[in-house]
N, C-alpha and C positions, 0 to 999 in steps of 0.2 A: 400978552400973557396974563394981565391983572385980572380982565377980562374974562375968560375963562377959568380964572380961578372961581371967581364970583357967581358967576352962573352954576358952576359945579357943586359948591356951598348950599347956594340955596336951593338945592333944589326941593319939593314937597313931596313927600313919603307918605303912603296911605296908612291911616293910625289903622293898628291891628285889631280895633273894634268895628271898623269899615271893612277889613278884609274877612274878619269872622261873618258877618253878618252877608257879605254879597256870596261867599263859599255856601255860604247856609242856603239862602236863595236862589244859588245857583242845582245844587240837591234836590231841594223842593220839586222844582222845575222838571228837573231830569223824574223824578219819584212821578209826580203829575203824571208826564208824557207817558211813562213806560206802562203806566194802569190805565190811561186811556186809551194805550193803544191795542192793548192783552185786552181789554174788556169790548173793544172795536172788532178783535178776531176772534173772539167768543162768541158775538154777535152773529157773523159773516155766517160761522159755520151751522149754526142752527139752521136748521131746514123744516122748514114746512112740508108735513107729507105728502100735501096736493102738487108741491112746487117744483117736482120732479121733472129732469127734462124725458124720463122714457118710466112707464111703470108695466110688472108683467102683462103679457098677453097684449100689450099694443103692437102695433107692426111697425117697422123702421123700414126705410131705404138705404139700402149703399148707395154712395154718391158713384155718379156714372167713371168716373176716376179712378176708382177705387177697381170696375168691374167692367171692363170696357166689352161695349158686342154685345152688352145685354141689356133688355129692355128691363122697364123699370117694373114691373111685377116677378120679375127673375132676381131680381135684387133687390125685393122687397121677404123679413123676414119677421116673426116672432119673438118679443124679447122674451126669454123663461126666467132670469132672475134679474135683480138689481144688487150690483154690492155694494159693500159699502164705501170703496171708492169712489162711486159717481160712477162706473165703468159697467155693463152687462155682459149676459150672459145668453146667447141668441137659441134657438129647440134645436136648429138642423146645422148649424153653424159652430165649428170649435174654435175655443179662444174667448179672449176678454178686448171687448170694445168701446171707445168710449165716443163722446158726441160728435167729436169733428171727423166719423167717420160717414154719419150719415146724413141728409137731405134734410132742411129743416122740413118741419110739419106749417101746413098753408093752411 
């Protein structure tokens, strides 16, 4: 029983100028992370205008999946707009589409 007294006693308690200081540090940190990573996806979303995966007047493919029975100039179309999704807008085709609909370009 003495035993456990004495250990309980002694035990070492962080001075509350150690606790100020690692809370602070630990703030810092978080504050760091959260602007690196908001100024990483400010980054992402800026687009180059060349960097586009379809721009008007190029022509796409539906993937044969998508359009089964038909050859690939039957399922090749016009894009008429781009939005600002990332998503387009096809001349003879209604609806909004986006890239994992068609056939990369080779």
């Amino acid at each position: 029983m003495q035993i456990k007294r004495l250990t309980l006693e002694k035990r070492h308690f962080m001075k509350d100028e150690t606790k100020r200081w690692l809370s602070s540090l630990a703030v810092a940190a978080g504050t760091l992370g959260t602007a690196f990573l908001i100024k990483k996806r400010a980054k992402s979303k800026e687009v180059v205008n060349g960097n586009k995966w379809a721009r008007p007047g190029m022509l796409v493919t539906f993937r044969a999946e998508l359009m089964p029975g038909r050859d690939a100039s039957e399922r090749t179309y016009r894009v008429k707009t781009l939005l600002p999704s990332d998503r387009i807008l096809l001349e003879s085709v209604a609806g909004e589409h986006t890239k994992g609909e068609f056939e990369r370009v080779r």
